[in-house]
C-alpha positions as CSV (number, residue, x, y, z in Angstrom):
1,X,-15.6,-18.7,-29.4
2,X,-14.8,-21.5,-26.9
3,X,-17.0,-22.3,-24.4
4,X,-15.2,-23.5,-20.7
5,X,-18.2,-25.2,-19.4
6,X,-20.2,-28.3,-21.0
7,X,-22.8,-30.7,-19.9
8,X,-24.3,-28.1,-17.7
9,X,-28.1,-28.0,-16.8
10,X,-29.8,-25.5,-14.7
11,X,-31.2,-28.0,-12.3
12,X,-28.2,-29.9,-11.7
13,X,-25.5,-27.2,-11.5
14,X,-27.2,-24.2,-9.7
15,X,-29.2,-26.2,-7.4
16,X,-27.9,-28.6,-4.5
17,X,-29.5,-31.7,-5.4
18,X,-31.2,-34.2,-3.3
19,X,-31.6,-37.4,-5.3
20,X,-29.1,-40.3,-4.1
21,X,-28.4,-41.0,-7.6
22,X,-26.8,-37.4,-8.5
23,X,-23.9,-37.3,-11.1
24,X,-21.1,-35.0,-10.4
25,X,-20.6,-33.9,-14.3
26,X,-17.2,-33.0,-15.2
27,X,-15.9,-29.5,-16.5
28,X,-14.8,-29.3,-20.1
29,X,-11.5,-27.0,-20.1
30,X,-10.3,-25.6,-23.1
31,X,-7.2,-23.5,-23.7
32,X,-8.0,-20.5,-25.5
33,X,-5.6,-20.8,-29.0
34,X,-3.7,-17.8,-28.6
35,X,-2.7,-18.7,-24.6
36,X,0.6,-20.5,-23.8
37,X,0.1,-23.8,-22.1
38,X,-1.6,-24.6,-19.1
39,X,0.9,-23.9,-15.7
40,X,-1.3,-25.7,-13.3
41,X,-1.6,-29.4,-13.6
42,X,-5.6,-29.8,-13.7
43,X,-5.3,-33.5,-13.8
44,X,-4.9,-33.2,-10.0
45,X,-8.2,-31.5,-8.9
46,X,-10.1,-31.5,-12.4
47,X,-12.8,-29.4,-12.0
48,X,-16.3,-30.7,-11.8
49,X,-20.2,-29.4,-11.3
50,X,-20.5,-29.3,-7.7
51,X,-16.7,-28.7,-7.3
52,X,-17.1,-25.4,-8.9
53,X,-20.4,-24.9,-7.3
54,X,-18.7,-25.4,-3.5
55,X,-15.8,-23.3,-4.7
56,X,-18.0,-20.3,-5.8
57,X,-20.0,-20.1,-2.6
58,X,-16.7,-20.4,-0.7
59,X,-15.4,-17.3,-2.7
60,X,-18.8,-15.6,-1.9
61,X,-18.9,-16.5,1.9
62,X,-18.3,-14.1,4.7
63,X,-18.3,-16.2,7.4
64,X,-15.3,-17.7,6.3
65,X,-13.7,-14.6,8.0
66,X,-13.5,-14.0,12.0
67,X,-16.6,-11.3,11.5
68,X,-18.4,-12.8,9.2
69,X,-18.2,-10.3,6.3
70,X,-15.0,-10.2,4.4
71,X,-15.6,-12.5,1.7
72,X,-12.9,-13.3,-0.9
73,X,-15.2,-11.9,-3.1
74,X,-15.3,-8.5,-1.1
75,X,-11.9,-8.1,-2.8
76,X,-12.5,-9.7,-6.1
77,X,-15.0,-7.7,-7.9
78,X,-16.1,-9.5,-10.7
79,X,-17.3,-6.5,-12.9
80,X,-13.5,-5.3,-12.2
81,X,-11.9,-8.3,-13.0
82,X,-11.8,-9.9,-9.9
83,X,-10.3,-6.7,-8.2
84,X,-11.0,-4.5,-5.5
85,X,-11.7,-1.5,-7.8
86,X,-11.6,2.4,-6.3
87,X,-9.6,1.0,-3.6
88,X,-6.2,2.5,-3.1
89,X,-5.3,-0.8,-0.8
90,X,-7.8,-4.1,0.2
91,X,-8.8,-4.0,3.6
92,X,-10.5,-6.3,5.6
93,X,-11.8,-7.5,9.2
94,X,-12.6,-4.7,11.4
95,X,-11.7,-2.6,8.5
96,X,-8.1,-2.5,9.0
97,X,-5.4,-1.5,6.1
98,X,-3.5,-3.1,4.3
99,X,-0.4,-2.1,2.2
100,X,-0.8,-3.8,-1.8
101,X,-3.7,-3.5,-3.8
102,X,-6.0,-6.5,-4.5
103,X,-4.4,-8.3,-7.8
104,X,-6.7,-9.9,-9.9
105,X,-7.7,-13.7,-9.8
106,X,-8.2,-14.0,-14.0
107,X,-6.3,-17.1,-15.7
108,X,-4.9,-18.2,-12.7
109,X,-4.4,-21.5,-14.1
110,X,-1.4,-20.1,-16.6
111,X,0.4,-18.7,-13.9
112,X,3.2,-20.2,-11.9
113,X,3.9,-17.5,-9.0
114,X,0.6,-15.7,-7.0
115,X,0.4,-12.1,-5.0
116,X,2.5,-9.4,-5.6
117,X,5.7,-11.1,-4.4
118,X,5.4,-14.5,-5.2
119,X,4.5,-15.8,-1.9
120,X,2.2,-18.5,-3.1
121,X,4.3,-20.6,-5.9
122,X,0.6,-23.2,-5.9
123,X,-2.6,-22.7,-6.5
124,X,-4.2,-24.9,-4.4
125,X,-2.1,-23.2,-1.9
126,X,-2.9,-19.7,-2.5
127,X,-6.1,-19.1,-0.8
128,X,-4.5,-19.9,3.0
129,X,-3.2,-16.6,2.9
130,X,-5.9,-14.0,2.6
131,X,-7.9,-16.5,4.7
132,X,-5.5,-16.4,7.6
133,X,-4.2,-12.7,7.5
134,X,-5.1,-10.8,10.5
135,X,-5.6,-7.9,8.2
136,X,-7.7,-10.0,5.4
137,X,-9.8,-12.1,6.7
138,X,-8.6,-13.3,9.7
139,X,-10.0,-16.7,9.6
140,X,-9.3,-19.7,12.1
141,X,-9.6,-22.9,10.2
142,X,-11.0,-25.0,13.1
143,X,-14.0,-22.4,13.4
144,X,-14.8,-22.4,9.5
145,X,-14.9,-26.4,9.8
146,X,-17.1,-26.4,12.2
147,X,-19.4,-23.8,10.8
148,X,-19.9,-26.0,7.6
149,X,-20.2,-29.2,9.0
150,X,-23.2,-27.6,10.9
151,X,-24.7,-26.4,7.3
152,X,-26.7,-29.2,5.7
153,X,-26.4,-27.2,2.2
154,X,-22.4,-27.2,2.8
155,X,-22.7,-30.8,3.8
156,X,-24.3,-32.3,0.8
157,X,-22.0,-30.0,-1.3
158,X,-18.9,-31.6,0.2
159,X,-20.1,-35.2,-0.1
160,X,-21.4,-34.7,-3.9
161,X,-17.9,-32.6,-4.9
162,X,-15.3,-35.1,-3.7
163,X,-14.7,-39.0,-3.3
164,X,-13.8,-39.0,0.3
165,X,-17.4,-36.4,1.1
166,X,-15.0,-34.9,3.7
167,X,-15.8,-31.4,4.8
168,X,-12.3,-30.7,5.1
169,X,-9.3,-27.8,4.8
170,X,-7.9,-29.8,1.8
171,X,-11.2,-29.8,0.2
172,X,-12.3,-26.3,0.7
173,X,-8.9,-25.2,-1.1
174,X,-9.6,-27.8,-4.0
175,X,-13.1,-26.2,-4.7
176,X,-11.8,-22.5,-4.1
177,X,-8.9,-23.9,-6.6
178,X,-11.7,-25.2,-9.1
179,X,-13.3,-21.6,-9.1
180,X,-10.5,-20.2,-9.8
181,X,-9.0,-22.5,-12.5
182,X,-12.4,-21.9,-14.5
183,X,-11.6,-18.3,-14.0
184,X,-10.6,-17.5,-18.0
185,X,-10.9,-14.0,-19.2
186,X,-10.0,-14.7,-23.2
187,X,-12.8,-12.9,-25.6
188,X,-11.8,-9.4,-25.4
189,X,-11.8,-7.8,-29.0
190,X,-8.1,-8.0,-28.7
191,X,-8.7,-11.6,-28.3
192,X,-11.1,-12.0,-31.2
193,X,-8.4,-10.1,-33.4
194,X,-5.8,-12.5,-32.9
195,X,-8.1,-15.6,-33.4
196,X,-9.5,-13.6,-36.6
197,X,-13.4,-14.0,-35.2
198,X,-16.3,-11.9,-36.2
199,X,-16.0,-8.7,-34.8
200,X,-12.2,-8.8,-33.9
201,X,-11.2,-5.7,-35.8
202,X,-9.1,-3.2,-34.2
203,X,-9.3,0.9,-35.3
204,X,-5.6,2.3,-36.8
205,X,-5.4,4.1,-33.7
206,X,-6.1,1.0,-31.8
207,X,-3.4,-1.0,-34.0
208,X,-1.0,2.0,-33.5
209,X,-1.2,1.1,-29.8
210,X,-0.4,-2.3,-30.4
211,X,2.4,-1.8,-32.1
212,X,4.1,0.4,-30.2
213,X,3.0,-2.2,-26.9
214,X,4.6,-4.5,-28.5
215,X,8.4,-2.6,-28.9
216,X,7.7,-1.0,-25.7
217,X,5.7,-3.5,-23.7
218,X,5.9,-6.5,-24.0
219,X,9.2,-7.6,-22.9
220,X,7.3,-7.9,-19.5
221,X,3.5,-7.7,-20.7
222,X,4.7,-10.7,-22.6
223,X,2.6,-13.4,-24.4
224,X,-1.3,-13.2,-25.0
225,X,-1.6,-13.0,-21.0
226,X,0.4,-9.9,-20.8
227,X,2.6,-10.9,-17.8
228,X,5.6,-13.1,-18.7
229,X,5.5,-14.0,-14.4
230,X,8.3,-12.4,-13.3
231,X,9.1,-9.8,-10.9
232,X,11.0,-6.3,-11.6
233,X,11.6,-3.3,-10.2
234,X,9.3,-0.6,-12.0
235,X,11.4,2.2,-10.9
236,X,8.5,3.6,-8.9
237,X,9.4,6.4,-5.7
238,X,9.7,4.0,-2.3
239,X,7.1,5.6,0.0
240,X,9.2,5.8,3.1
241,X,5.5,5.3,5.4
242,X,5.6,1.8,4.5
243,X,8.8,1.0,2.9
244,X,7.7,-2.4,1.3
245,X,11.0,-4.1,-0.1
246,X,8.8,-6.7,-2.3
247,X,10.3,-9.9,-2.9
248,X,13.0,-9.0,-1.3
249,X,11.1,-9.9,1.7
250,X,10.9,-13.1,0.9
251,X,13.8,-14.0,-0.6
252,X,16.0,-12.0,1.9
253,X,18.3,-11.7,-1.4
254,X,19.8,-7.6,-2.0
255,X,18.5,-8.1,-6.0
256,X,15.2,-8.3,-5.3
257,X,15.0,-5.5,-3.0
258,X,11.6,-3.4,-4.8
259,X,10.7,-6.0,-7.0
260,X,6.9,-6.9,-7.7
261,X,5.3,-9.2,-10.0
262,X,4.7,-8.0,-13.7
263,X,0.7,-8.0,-13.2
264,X,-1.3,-9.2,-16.1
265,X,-2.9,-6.0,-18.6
266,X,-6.0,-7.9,-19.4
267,X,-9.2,-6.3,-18.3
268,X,-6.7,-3.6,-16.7
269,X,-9.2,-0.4,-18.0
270,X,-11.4,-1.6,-15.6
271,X,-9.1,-2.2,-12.8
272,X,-7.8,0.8,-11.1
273,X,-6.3,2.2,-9.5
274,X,-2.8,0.8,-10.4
275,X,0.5,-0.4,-8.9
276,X,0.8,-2.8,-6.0
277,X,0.2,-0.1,-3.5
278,X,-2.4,1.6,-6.1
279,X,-1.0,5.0,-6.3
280,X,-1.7,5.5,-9.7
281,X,-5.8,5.7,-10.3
282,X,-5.4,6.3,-14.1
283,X,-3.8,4.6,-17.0
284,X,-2.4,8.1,-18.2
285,X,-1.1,8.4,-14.7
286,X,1.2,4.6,-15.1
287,X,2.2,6.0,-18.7
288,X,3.5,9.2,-17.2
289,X,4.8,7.5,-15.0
290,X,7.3,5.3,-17.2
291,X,7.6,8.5,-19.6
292,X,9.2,10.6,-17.0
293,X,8.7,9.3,-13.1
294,X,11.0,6.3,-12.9
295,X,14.0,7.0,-9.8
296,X,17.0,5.1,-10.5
297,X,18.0,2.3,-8.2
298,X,20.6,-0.2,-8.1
299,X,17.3,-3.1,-8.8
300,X,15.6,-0.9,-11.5
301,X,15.0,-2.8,-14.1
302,X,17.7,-2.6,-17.0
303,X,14.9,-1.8,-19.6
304,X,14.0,1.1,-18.3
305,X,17.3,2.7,-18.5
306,X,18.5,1.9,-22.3
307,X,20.4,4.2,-23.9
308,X,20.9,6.6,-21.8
309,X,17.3,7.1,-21.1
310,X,15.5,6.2,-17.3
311,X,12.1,5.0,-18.7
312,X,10.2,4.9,-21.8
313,X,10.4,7.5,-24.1
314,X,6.9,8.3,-25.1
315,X,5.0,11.3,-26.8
316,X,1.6,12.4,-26.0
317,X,0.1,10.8,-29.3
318,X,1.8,7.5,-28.3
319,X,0.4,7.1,-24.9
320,X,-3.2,7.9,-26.0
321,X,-2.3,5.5,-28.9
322,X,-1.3,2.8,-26.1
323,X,-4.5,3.7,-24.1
324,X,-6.4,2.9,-26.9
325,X,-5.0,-0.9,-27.5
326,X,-4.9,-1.2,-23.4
327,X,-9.0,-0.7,-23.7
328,X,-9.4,-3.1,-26.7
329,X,-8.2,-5.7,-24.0
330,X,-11.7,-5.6,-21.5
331,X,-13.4,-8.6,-21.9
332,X,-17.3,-7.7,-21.2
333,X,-18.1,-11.2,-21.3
334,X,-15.9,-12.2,-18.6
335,X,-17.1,-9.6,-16.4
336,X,-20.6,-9.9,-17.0
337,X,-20.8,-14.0,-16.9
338,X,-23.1,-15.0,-14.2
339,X,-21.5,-18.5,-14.2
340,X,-18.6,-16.4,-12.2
341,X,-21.6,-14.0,-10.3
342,X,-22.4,-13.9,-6.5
């Protein structure tokens, strides 16, 4: 098993250190073997003790919103995999609604486009926008400033995580980037299977599922991160209350009209409900979905409507056969780490 962190003591990382003579360590980051290359260049904000240590209690912070609760944590459950599990869609300040369900933050670094339309195409980037939505957290950037450079512990965090010691907006964003970059979810048994380590082995039903995942799945649930980044129309029934286009409304282009990004499977047992607006709340719900719910649209995706069938033809054995494999990729280490916990 590969370990992400090294050099780390107790009484250096966890606690905010006084002495004038403090080291900020740095982060060892491996890539787990059977992941593609890194997306994110981490020679630009490589991640460090106190870097991650800022970032983390900026994830956990509410007053980073305009009433002082909504955390980005509030919507990144860690035991769910960073999401906002049992919640149809996130909500936020003043508890109002919004209209896409919370995705995941889990090997962030691999990725190249963020939220379910690609809106953020930069990590470092990414954050701004759940801070600054009205329906999020609502944050004002001037306020949150001046709320840390009143904190002494948010002080001395600034000034031992970055050369310059600023307490600044392009600071907070590299330490938020930092906690998320150490954010890997890669020791499911799934995981262990592939890299043949002790207990990696998978049940016949369990390798069933795989292979039929992989003839009927992976085209988009591609590569050990099960998302190949790209958006598609899933051929799921426009609900005419909110009508959200997807992409479209970023791109403004007619072919992207209902397309959402491929989310990653990883972990996804543990994080329902499912779809970007979270209509689904099981996995046998998504699978009957592709067996026999997909509507025909001029952006459907072209495979799920091969040879003269709309969706994927699956029998009742095969989509418990697929649940199986889908569980096999929860990663109990991941969600239980208290390097990641509040």
């Amino acid at each position: 098993m590969k370990q992400y962190f090294a050099l780390l003591c107790s009484f250096v990382l966890w606690s905010c250190s006084t002495e004038p003579d403090y080291v900020n360590l740095p982060l060892e980051f491996n890539v787990p073997s059977n992941f593609p290359e890194l997306a994110y260049n981490i020679s630009q904000n490589p991640p460090t003790t106190k870097g991650f240590e800022l970032g983390k209690k900026l994830f956990y912070d509410g007053r980073l919103s305009s009433d002082g609760t909504i955390s980005c944590g509030f919507c990144h459950i860690q035991q769910n995999a960073f999401t906002h599990h049992g919640h149809t869609v996130s909500h936020g300040v003043n508890n109002a609604m919004g209209t896409r369900n919370s995705p995941s933050i889990q090997n962030m670094a691999f990725q190249t486009q963020f939220m379910w339309d690609g809106a953020a195409d930069n990590l470092e980037f990414l954050p701004v926008i759940p801070l600054l939505s009205e329906i999020e957290m609502n944050g004002n950037l001037n306020e949150i400033l001046a709320m840390m450079k009143a904190d002494p512990v948010y002080v001395r965090l600034f000034e031992q995580s970055f050369s310059d010691k600023k307490v600044s907006t392009e600071n907070i964003f590299k330490a938020l980037t930092q906690f998320m970059v150490m954010n890997i979810s890669s020791n499911s048994r799934f995981d262990k299977y592939k890299r043949q380590e002790v207990s990696g082995t998978l049940s016949d039903e369990e390798l069933a599922g795989y292979a039929l995942f992989k003839s009927k799945c992976a085209s988009c649930h591609a590569t050990d991160l099960f998302t190949d980044n790209s958006f598609r129309n899933n051929g799921l029934a426009v609900n005419p209350l909110v009508n959200d286009v997807g992409r479209y409304r970023l791109t403004l282009l007619p072919q992207d009209y209902y397309k959402f990004k491929v989310p990653s499977l990883r972990n996804v047992a543990v994080t329902a409900p499912y779809m970007h607006d979270g209509r689904f709340g099981s996995l046998e719900a998504v699978l009957n979905h592709y067996q026999m719910g997909v509507v025909q649209s001029t952006t459907l995706d072209p495979l799920l409507q091969q040879n003269g069938y709309l969706g994927i033809s699956l029998t009742a054995l095969e989509k418990n056969q697929l649940i199986a494999f889908l569980n096999t990729l929860t990663d109990y280490q991941y969600l239980t780490d208290s390097r990641f916990s509040e």
